[in-house]
C-alpha positions in Angstrom: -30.4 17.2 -2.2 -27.5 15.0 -4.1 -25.6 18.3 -4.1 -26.1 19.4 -1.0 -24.5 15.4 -0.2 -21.6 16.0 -2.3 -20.6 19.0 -1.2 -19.4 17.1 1.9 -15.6 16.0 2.2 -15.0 12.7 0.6 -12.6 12.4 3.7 -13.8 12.4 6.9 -11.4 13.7 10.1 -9.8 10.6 12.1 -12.4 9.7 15.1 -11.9 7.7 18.0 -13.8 4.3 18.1 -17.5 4.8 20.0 -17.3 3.0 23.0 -20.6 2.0 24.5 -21.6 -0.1 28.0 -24.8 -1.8 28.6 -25.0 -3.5 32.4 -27.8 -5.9 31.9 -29.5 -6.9 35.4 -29.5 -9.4 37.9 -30.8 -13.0 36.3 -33.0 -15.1 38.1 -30.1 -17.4 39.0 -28.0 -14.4 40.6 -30.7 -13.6 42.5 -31.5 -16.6 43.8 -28.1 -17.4 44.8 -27.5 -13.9 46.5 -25.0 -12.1 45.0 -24.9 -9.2 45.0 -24.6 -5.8 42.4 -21.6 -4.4 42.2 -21.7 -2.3 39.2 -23.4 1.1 39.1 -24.0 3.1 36.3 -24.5 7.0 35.6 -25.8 7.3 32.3 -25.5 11.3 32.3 -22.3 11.6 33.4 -21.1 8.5 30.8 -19.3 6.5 33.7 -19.3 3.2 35.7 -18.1 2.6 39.0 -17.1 -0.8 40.0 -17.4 -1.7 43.9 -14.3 -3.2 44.9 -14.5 -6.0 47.8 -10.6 -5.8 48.8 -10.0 -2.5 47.8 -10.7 0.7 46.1 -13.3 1.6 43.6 -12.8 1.2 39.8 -14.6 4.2 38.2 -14.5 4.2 33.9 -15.8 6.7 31.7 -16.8 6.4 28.0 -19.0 7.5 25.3 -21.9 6.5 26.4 -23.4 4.0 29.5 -26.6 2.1 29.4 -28.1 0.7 32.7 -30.5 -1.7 33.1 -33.4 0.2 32.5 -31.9 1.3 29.0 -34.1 -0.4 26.3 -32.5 -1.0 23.0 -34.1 1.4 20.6 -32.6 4.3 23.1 -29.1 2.9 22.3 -29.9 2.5 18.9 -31.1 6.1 18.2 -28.7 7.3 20.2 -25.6 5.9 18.9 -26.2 3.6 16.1 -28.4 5.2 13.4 -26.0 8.2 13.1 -23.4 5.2 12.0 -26.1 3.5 9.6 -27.1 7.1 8.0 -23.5 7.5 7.3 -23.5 4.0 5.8 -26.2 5.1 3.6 -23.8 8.1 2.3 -20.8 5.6 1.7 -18.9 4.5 4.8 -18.1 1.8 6.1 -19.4 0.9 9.3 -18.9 -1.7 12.2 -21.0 -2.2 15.1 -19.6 -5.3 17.7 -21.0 -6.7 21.0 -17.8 -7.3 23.5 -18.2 -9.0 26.5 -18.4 -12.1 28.9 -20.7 -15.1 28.0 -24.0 -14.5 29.3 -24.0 -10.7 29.7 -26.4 -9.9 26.8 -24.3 -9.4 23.6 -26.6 -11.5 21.3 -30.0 -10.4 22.8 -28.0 -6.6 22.2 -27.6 -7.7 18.3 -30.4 -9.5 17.3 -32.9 -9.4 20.2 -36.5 -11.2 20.8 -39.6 -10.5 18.7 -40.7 -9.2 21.2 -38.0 -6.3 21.6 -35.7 -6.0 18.7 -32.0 -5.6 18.5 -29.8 -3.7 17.0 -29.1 -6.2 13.7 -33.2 -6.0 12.6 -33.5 -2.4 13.6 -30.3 -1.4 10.9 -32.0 -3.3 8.6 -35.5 -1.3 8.7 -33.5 1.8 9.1 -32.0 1.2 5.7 -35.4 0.1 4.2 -36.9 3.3 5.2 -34.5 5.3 4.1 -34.7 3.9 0.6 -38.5 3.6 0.2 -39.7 7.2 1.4 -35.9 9.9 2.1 -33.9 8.6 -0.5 -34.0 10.7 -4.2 -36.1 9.1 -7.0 -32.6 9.7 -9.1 -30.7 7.2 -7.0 -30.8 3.7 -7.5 -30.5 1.2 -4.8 -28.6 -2.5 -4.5 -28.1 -4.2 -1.2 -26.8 -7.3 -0.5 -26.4 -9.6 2.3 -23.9 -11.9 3.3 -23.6 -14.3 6.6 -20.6 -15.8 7.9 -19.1 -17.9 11.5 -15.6 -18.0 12.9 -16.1 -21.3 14.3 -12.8 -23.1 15.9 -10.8 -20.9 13.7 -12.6 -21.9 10.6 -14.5 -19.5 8.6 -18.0 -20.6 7.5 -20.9 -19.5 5.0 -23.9 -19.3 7.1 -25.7 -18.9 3.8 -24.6 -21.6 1.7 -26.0 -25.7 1.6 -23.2 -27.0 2.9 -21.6 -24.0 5.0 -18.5 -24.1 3.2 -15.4 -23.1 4.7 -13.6 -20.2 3.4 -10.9 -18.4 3.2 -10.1 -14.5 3.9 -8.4 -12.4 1.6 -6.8 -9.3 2.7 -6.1 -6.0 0.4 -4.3 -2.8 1.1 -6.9 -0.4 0.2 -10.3 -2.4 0.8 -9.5 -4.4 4.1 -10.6 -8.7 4.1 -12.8 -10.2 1.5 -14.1 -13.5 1.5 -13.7 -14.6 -2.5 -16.4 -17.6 -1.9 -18.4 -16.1 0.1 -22.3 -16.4 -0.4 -24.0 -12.4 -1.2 -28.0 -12.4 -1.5 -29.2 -9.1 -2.7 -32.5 -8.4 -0.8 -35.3 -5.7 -1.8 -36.7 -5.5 1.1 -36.2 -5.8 5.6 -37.7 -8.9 5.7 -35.8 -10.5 3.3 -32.7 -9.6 5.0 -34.4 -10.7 8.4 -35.3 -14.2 6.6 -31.2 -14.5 5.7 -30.6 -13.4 9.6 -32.7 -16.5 10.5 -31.6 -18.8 7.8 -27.9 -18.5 9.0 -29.3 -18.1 12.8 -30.8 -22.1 12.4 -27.0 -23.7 11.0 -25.0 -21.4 13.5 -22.9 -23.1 16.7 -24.6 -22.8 19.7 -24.5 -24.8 23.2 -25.5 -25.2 26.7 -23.4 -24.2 29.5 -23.7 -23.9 33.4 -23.6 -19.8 32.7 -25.7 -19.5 29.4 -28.3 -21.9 28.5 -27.9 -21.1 25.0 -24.4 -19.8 24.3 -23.2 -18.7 21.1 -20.1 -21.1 19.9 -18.9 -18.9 17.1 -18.3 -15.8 16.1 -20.6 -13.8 13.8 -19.9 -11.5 11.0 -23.3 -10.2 9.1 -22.7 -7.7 6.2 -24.5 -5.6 4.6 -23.4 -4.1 1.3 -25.5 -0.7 0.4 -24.4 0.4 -3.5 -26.1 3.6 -4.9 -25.7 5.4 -8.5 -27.1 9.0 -9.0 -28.4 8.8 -12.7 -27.8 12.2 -14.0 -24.0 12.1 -12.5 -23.7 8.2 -13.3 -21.8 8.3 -9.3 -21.5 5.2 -7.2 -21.3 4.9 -3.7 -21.1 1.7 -1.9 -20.9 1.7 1.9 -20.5 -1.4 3.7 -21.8 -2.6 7.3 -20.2 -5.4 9.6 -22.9 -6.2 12.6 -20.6 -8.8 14.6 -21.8 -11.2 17.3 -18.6 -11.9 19.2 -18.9 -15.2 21.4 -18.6 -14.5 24.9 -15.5 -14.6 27.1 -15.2 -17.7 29.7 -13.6 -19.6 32.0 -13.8 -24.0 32.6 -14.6 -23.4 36.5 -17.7 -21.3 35.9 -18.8 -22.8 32.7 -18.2 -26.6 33.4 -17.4 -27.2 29.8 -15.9 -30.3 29.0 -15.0 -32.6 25.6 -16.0 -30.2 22.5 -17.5 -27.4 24.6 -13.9 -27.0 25.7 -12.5 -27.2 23.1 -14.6 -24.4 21.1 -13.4 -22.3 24.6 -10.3 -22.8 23.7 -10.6 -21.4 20.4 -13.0 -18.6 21.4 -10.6 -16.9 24.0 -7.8 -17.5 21.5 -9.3 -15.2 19.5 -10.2 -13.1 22.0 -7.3 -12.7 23.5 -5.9 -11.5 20.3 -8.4 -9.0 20.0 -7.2 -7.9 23.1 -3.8 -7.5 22.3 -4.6 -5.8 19.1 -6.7 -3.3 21.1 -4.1 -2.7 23.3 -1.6 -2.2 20.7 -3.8 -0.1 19.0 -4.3 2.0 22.0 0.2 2.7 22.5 0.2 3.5 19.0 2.3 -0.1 18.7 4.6 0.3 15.4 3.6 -4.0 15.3 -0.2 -4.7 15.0 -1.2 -8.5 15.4 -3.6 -8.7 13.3 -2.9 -11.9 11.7 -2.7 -13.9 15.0 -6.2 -14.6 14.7 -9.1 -14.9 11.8 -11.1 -12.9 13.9 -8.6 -9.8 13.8 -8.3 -10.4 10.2 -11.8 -10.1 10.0 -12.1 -7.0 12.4 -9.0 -5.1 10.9 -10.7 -2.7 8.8 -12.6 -1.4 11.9 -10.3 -1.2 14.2 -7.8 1.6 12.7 -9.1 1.4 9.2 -11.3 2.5 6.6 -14.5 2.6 9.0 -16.4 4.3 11.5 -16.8 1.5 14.6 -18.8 1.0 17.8 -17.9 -1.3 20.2 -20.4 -2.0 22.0 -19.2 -3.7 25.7 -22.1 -5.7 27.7 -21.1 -6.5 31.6 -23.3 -8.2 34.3 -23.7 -6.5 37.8 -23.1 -9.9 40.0 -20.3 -9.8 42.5 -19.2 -13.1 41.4 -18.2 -11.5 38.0 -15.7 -8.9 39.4 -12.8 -10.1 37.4 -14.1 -11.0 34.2 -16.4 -7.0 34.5 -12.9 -5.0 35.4 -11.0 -7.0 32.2 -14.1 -5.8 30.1 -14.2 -2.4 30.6 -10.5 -2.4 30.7 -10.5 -3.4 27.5 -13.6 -1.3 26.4 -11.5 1.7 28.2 -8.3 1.3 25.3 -10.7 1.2 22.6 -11.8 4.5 23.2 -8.0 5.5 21.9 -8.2 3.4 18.6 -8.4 6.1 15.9 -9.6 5.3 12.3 -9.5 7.1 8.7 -13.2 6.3 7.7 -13.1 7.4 3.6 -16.3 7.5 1.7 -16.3 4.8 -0.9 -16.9 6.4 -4.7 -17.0 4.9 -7.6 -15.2 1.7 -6.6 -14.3 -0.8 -9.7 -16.1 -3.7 -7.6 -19.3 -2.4 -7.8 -22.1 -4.8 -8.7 -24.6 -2.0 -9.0 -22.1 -1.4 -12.2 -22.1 -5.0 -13.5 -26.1 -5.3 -13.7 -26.5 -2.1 -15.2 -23.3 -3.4 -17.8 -25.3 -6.5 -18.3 -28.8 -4.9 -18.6 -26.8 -2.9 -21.3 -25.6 -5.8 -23.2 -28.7 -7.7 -23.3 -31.0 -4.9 -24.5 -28.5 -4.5 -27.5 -28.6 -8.1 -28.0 -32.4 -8.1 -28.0 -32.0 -5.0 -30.5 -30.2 -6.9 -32.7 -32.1 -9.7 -33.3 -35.5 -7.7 -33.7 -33.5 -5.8 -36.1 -32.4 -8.9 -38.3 -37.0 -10.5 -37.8 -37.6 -6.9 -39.6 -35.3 -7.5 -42.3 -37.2 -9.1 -45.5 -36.2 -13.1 -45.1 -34.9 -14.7 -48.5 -37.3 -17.5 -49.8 -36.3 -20.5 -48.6 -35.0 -23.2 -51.1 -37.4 -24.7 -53.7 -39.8 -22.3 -53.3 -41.7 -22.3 -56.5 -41.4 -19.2 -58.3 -44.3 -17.1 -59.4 -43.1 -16.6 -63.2 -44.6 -18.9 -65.7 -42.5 -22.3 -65.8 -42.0 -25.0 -68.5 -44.9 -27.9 -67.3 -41.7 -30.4 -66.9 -40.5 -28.4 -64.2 -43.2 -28.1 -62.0 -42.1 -31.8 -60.6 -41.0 -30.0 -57.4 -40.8 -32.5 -54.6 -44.0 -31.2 -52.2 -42.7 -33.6 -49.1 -39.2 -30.8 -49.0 -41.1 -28.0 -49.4 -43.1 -28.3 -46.3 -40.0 -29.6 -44.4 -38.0 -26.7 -45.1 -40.8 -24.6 -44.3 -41.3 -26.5 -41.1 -37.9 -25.6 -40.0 -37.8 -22.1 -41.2 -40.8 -21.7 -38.5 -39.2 -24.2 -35.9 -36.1 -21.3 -36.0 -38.0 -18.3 -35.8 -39.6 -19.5 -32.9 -36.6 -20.5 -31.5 -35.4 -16.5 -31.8 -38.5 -15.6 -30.2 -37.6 -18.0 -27.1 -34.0 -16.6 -27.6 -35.5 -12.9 -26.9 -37.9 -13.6 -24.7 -35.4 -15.3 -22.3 -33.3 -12.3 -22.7 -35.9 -10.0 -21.6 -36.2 -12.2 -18.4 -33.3 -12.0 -17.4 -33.3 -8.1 -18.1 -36.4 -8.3 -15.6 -34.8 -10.4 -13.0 -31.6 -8.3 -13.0 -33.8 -5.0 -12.8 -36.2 -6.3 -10.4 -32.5 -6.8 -8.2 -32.1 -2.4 -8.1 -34.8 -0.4 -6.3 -35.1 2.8 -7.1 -35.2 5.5 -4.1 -38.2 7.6 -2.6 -41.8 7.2 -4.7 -44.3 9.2 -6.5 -46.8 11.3 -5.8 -47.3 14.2 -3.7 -48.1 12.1 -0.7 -44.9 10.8 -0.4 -43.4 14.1 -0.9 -44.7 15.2 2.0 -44.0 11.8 3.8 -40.1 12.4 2.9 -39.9 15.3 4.0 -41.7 15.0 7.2 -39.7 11.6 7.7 -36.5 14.0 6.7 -37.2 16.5 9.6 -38.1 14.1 11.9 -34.5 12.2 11.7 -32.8 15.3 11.6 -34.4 15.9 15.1 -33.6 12.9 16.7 -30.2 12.9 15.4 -29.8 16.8 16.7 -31.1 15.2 20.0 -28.8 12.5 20.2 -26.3 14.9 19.7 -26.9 17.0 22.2 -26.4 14.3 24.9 -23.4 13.3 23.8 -22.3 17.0 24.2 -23.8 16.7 27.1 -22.0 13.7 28.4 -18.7 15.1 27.2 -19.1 18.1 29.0 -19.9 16.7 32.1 -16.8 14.5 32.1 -14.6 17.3 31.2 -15.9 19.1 34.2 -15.5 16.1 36.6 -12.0 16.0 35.2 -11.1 19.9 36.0 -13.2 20.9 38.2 -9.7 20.2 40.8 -7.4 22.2 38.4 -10.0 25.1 38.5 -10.3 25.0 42.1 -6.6 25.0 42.7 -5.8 27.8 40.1 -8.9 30.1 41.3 -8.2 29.7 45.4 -7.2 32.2 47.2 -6.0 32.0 50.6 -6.5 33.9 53.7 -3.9 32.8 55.6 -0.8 30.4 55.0 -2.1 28.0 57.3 -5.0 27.3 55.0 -2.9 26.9 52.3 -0.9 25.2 54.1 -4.1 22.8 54.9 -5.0 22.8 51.3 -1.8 21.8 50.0 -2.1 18.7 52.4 -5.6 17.9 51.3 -4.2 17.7 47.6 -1.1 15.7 48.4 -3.2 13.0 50.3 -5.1 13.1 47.2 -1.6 12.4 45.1 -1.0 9.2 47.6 -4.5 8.1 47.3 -4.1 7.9 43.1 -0.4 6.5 43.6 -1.9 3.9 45.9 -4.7 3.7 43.5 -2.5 3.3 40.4 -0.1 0.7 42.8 -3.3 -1.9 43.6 -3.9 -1.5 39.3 -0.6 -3.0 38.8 -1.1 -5.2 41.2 -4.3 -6.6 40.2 -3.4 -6.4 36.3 -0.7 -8.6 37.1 -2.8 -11.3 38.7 -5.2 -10.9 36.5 -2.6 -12.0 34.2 -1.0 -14.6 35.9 -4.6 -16.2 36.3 -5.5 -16.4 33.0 -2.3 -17.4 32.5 -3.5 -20.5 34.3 -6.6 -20.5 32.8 -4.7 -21.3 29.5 -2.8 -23.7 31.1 -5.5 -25.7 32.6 -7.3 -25.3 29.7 -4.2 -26.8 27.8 -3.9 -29.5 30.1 -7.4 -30.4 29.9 -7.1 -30.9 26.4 -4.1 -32.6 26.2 -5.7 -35.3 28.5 -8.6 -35.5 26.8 -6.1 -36.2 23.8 -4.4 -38.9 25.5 -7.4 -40.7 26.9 -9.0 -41.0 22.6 -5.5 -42.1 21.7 -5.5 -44.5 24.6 -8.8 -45.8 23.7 -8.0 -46.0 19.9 -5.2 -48.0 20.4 -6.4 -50.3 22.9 -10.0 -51.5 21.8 -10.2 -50.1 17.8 -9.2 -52.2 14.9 -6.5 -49.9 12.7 -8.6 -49.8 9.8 -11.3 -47.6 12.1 -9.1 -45.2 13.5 -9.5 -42.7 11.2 -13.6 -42.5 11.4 -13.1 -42.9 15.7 -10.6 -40.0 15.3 -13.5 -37.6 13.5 -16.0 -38.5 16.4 -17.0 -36.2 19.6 -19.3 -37.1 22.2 -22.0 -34.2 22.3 -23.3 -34.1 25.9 -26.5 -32.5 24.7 -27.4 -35.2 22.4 -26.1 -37.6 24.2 -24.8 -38.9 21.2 -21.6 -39.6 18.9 -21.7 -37.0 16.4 -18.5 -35.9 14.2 -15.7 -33.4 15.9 -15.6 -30.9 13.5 -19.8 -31.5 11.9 -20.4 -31.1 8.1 -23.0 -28.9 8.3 
């Protein structure tokens, strides 16, 4: 098996970025209010047509489209575990939800109990490989790591305090986080208990379109290391599963004081993310990348060293027109972002390498000081010596004979403790790498059924893509084929056809005519949005000054300065929290 898997290029072909929709549906409130749907999806044909109110319809096609009656483990099979299995061979990897708030992105990545999301399902999926596919001559490390881009601040999810860090950036291995808290896990649910544990400290609010909005944005990785012991190789692929914070505007969401304040920040960084799609989409010779953390964060997977699936969630509601055609806008450019994914060999980071390094060292340690309890001890000092002695020497003093031998005793034991802590740590550093697959014949035959049955699914998943592809390329020259393979029986039908395929020409001009049109208000209105969003600040600014200076002694300024008033508490809690 491991050289079947080597065989294969360490350098994979550029790809495009995956681009996937999912259209939730209608939410009780929608409904209840009367909008209507205005989105329509055709999941074989890979499209999604837009109903336009004023105008013509927008109709976008992509790698794959999820309607409502899509569940999660369908987009999971179908896109995503082809991503993790490459992963598990060395890649790295990036999965992120894209949208406006309240469309579904969160309950996309991490899901219910009830029905699982993508986050927890990559986590089994790893598990599983490792406990019954994976060779008994690989061993496995895999460590976590949680963190939150919240107001532009980057925070450890995972540690007491949540620190704030800082991001690193390297030529060759994209952004690391120095500080940044790594627990190495053994099993699914321990990785599902760190999900949770960062889940309880992460931002979150109430606003009039999400009752429990997501402040921040969320980066959890997941580091996969694996040594083949007869080749002594290492492989470390790594996994970004980002929660992005949804898209929105003051009018809809009513946010005031903080909560519009972390909008701020959040379309800040979104808006860069935008621009760097877009940039990556002309081929740009510039690439912002370092106008936001969140870009910094993303640049590895978007035309770098990764495969990547953007995942782009929209709502159906009329009301949502604008903020739906800006998504798949977006989610359309993506689909032109090429990357160099290269598999990760033998990297000089590896941890899998320091434990086995340190397991090294210790054992020798442990070797030497059994070695040097064999070896005969001298007597210690005073000992009376067995050859006949004069009677006026045998005045030796008893009291430092039994002291000496006291501490003689008091040190060996003192080298047992020595060892025995060494081979505890040996055990706790050991107990950190799992070995892959099991024995017995049982599990042999569980492999390989296991084996068969992923090779299946992924053959089938295959297979619709091709088939989506193929049904796009024939909606898109199935008019160049007709036009080429025509022939006419008289000029005046061609003369008729001609005009058919010239009003077709004006319709697409007009077509690409109302696109200007409405790209350019949809810029000049979130130009505004900015604006009002700046002003709403700025007065909200004024009016803590004004108060500061006007009823607060100087010497309590500063503390009045770190306060915020938190509408759902309905209580003064500090701007920027300690948590």
């Amino acid at each position: 098996m491991e050289k079947s898997a080597s065989a294969r290029p360490r350098t994979a072909l550029n790809e495009c970025v995956k681009v996937v929709v999912r259209c939730r549906p209608l939410s009780n409130r929608e409904k209840n209010e009367g909008h209507d749907e205005v989105v329509q999806v055709w999941p074989e044909r890979g499209a999604v047509q837009v109903l336009n109110p004023k105008g013509q319809d927008k109709l976008f096609t992509y790698d794959a489209v999820y309607d409502a009656n899509a569940d999660t483990q369908t987009i999971y099979d179908e896109m995503v575990r082809p991503l993790v299995a490459s992963v598990l061979d060395g890649f790295n990897g990036c999965v992120f939800a894209y949208g406006q708030t309240g469309t579904g992105k969160t309950h996309t990545m991490e899901g219910t109990p009830e029905d699982e999301g993508i986050i927890p399902r990559a986590f089994r999926h790893i598990w599983q490989h490792i406990e019954t596919s994976a060779s008994r001559d690989v061993t496995h490390l895999v460590s976590c790591s949680y963190v939150e881009l919240y107001l532009e601040d980057v925070r450890d999810l995972l540690s007491k305090d949540c620190k704030k860090l800082t991001i690193r950036g390297q030529e060759l291995n994209g952004f690391y986080i120095p500080e940044m808290t790594s627990i190495v896990c053994k099993s699914a649910a321990e990785m599902a208990r760190a999900l949770r544990t960062g889940n309880r400290v992460r931002a979150s609010g109430r606003t009039d379109m999400n009752e429990h909005s997501s402040r921040s944005h969320a980066v959890f990785l997941v580091t996969v290391e694996s040594q083949h012991k007869p080749s002594n190789r290492i492989r470390v692929g790594k996994l970004n599963l980002v929660d992005l914070a949804g898209s929105e505007r003051q009018r809809k969401t009513g946010a005031g004081g903080e909560r519009l304040r972390e909008a701020a920040r959040i379309n800040q960084a979104l808006s860069s993310l935008g621009n760097v799609i877009s940039a990556l989409a002309e081929n740009s010779p510039h690439v912002p990348y370092r106008d936001s953390k969140l870009t910094r964060i993303l640049q590895d997977s978007l035309g770098g060293n990764s495969k990547t699936i953007m995942i782009a969630a929209v709502g159906p509601a009329a009301y949502n027109y604008d903020e739906t055609i800006t998504t798949l806008r977006y989610a359309h450019r993506a689909k032109a972002i090429k990357n160099k994914p290269i598999r990760n060999e033998d990297p000089k980071d590896a941890k899998l390498r320091e434990y086995q390094a340190e397991i090294e060292r210790l054992r020798a340690l442990i070797s030497q000081r059994r070695a040097a309890e064999k070896r005969p001890r001298r007597p210690p000092r005073g000992t009376p010596d067995p050859r006949p002695v004069p009677a006026e020497e045998d005045t030796i003093d008893t009291a430092s004979l039994e002291s000496e031998h006291i501490l003689a005793e008091s040190t060996i034991e003192q080298e047992k403790c020595k060892t025995e802590e060494l081979e505890q740590q040996i055990r706790q550093l050991e107990e950190r790498l799992v070995s892959g697959g099991g024995d017995g014949d049982l599990l042999d035959d569980l492999r390989q059924s296991r084996a068969v049955l992923d090779a299946r699914n992924m053959e089938i998943a295959e297979r619709k893509k091709r088939e989506v592809e193929m049904q796009q390329k024939i909606d898109l020259e199935e008019e160049t084929t007709a036009s080429v393979t025509q022939t006419f029986a008289s000029l005046q039908q061609e003369v008729d056809h001609k005009t058919q395929r010239l009003k077709k020409c004006v319709t697409k001009y007009a077509a690409l005519r109302e696109e200007m049109v409405e790209l350019r208000e949809a810029h000049d209105g979130e130009r505004r949005e900015h604006e009002a969003l700046q002003a709403a600040l700025v007065a909200g600014l004024r009016r803590r000054l004004l108060l500061a200076d006007s009823f607060v002694p100087l010497a309590g300024r500063a503390q009045v300065a770190r306060l915020a008033y938190d509408d759902d508490q309905d209580a003064w809690t500090r701007a920027v929290p300690d948590r």
